[in-house]
MIBATOR-19200 format. One record per residue (C-alpha): residue number from 0; residue in three letters; chain; z, x negated, y negated. Coordinates in steps of 0.5 Angstrom, whole numbers, padded with zeros to 4 digits. Layout:
   resi   resn   chain      pz      px      py
    NUM    ALA       A       Z       X       Y
...
# end
This chain:
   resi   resn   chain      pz      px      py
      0    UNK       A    0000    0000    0000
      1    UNK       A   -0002   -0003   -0007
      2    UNK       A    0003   -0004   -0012
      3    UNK       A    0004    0001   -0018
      4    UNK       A    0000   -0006   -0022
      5    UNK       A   -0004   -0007   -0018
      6    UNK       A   -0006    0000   -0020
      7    UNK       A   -0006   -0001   -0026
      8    UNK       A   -0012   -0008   -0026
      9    UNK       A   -0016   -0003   -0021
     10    UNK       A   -0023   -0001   -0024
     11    UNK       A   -0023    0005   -0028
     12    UNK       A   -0028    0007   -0032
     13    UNK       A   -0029    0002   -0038
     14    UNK       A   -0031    0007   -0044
     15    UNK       A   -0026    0012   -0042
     16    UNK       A   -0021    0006   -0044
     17    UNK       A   -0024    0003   -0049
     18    UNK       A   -0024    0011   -0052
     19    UNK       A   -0018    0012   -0051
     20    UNK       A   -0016    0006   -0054
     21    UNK       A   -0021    0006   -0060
     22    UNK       A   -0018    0013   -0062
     23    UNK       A   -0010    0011   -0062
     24    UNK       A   -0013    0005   -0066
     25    UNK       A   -0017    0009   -0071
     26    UNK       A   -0010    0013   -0072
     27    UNK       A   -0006    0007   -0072
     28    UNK       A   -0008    0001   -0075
     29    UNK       A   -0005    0002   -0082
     30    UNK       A    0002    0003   -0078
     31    UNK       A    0008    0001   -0084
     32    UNK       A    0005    0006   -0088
     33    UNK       A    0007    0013   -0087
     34    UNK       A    0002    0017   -0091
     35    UNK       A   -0003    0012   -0090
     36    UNK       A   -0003    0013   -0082
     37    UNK       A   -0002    0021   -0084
     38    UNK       A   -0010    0020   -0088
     39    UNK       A   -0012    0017   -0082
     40    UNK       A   -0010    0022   -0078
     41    UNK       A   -0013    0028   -0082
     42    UNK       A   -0020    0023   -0083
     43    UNK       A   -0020    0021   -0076
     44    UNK       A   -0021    0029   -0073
     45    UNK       A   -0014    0030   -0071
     46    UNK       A   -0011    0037   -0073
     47    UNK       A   -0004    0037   -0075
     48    UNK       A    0000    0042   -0070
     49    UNK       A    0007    0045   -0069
     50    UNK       A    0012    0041   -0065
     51    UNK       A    0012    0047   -0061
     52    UNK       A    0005    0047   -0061
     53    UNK       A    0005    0044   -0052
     54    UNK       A    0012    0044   -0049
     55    UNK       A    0010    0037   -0047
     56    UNK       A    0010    0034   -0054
     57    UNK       A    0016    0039   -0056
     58    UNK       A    0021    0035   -0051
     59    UNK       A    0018    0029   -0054
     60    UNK       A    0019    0030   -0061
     61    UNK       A    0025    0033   -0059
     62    UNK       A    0028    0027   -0056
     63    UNK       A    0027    0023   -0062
     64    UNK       A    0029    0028   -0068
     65    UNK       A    0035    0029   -0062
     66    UNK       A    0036    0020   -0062
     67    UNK       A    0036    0020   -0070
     68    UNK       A    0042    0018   -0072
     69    UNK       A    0045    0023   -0078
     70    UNK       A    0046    0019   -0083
     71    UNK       A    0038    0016   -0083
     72    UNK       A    0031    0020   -0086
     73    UNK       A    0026    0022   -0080
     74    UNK       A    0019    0024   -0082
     75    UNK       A    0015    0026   -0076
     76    UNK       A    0008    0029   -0077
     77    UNK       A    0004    0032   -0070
     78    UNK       A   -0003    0032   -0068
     79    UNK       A   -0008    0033   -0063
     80    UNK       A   -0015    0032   -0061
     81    UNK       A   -0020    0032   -0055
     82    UNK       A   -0024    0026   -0056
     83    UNK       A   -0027    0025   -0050
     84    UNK       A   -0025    0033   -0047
     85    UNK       A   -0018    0033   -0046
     86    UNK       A   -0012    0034   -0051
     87    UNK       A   -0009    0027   -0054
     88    UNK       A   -0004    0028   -0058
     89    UNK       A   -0001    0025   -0064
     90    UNK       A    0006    0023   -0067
     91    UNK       A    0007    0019   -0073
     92    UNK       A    0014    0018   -0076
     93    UNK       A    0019    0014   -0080
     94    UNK       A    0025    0012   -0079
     95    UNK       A    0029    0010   -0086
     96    UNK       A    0036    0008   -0087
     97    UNK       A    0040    0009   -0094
     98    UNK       A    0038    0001   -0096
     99    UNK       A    0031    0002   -0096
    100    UNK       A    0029    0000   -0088
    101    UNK       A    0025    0004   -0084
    102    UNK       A    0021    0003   -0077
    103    UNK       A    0015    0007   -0078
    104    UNK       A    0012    0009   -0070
    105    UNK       A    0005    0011   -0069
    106    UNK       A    0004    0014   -0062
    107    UNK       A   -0001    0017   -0057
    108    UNK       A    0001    0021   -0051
    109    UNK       A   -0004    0022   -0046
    110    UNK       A   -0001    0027   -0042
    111    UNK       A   -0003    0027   -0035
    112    UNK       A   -0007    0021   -0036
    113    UNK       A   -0009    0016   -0030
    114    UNK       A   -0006    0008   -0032
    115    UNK       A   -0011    0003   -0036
    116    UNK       A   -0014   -0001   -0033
    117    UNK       A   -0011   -0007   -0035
    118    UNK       A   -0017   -0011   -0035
    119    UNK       A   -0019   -0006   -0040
    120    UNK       A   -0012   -0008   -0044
    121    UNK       A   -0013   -0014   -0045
    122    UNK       A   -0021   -0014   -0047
    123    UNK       A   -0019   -0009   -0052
    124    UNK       A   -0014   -0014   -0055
    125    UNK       A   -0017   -0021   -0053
    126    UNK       A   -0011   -0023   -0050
    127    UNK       A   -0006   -0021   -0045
    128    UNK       A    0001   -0018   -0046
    129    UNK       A    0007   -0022   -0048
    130    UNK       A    0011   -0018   -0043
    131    UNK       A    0009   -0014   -0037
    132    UNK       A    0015   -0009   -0034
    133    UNK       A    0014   -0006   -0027
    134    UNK       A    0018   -0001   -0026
    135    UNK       A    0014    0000   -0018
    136    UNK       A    0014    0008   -0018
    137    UNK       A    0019    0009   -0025
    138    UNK       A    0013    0007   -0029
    139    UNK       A    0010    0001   -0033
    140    UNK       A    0011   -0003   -0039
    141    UNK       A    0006   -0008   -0042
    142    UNK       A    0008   -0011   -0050
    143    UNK       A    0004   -0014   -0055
    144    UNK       A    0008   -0018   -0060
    145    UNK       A    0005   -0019   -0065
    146    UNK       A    0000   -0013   -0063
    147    UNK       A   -0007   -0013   -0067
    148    UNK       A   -0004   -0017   -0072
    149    UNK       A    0003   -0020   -0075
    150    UNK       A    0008   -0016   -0077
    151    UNK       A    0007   -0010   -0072
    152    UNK       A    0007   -0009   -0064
    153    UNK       A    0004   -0006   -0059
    154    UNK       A    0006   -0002   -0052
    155    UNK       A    0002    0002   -0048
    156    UNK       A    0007    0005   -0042
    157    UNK       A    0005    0009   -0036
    158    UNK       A    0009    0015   -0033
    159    UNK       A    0007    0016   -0026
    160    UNK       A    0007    0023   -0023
    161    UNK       A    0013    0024   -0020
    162    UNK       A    0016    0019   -0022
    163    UNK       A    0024    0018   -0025
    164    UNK       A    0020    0017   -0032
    165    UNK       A    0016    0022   -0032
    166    UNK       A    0022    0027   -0029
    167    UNK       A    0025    0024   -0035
    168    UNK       A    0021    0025   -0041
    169    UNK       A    0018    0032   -0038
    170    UNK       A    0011    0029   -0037
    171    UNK       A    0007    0024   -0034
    172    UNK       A    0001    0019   -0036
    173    UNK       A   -0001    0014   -0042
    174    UNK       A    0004    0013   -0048
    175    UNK       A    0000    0008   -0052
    176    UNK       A    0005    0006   -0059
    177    UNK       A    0004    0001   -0066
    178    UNK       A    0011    0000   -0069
    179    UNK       A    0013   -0004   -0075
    180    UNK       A    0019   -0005   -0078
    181    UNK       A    0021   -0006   -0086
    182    UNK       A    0025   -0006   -0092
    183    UNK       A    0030   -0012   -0091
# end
């Protein structure tokens, strides 16, 4: 039996990757700018949607509304679009503390998904990942720091059907997400 990162650098079909990866991009370049990512959505064909607008992106947003800590701002903007024919959702947010410093996180959700090939993964960044989790049925982690370029990082985590991630988070599949952190 293959292991789940042998699944992951198995043959997938390459421009359904590269899509996928070249949508959460668009969306996602500018992360550290809130508004600017907001643009990019909207410019990007994303339509701004509900929290409770799929149940698997309610329990996401949820979570996260539910993690911020009482005393930090949390802006969260949601969206969705169907690229390639299935639904993609996206969550844009910002975390900001009293002294001005915040960690912006822009996130795509492929609900369902099958892994990225990681040679699909590591073609797209011209390198391979920083570090590399393998959780065997939990899931997978793959970083990069610093991502596509200084000063923000990027992830890509793999749920797998059944597995005690996905029972957790209330789904399974792709989450690809940039980060930045600022203000200090």
């Amino acid at each position: 039996m293959l292991g789940f990162a042998a699944l992951l650098l198995a043959a997938q079909p390459a421009t359904a990757d590269a899509a996928l990866l070249d949508t959460f991009r668009a969306a996602c370049e500018r992360v550290g700018d809130l508004e600017a990512m907001q643009a990019d959505a909207r410019q990007g064909g994303w339509t701004a949607i509900a929290d409770e607008a799929d149940p698997r992106l309610a329990r996401v947003n949820r979570s996260v509304r539910d993690g911020t800590s009482p005393e930090n701002r949390l802006t969260l903007s949601s969206y969705r679009a169907e690229p390639a024919g299935e639904p993609l959702f996206l969550v844009v947010s910002r975390v900001e503390n009293d002294q001005g410093m915040w960690i912006d996180d822009c996130r795509v959700y492929a609900f369902g998904a099958a892994p990225i090939a990681g040679t699909a993964l590591e073609a797209w960044m011209g390198r391979p990942p920083t570090s590399s989790d393998d959780f065997g049925g939990v899931g997978l982690q793959l970083d990069w720091e610093p991502g596509w370029r200084d000063g923000m990082a990027f992830r890509v985590s793999h749920a797998p059907p059944g597995g005690a991630l996905a029972r957790q988070l209330g789904q399974d599949g792709n989450i690809l997400v940039a980060q930045s952190l600022g203000g200090f």
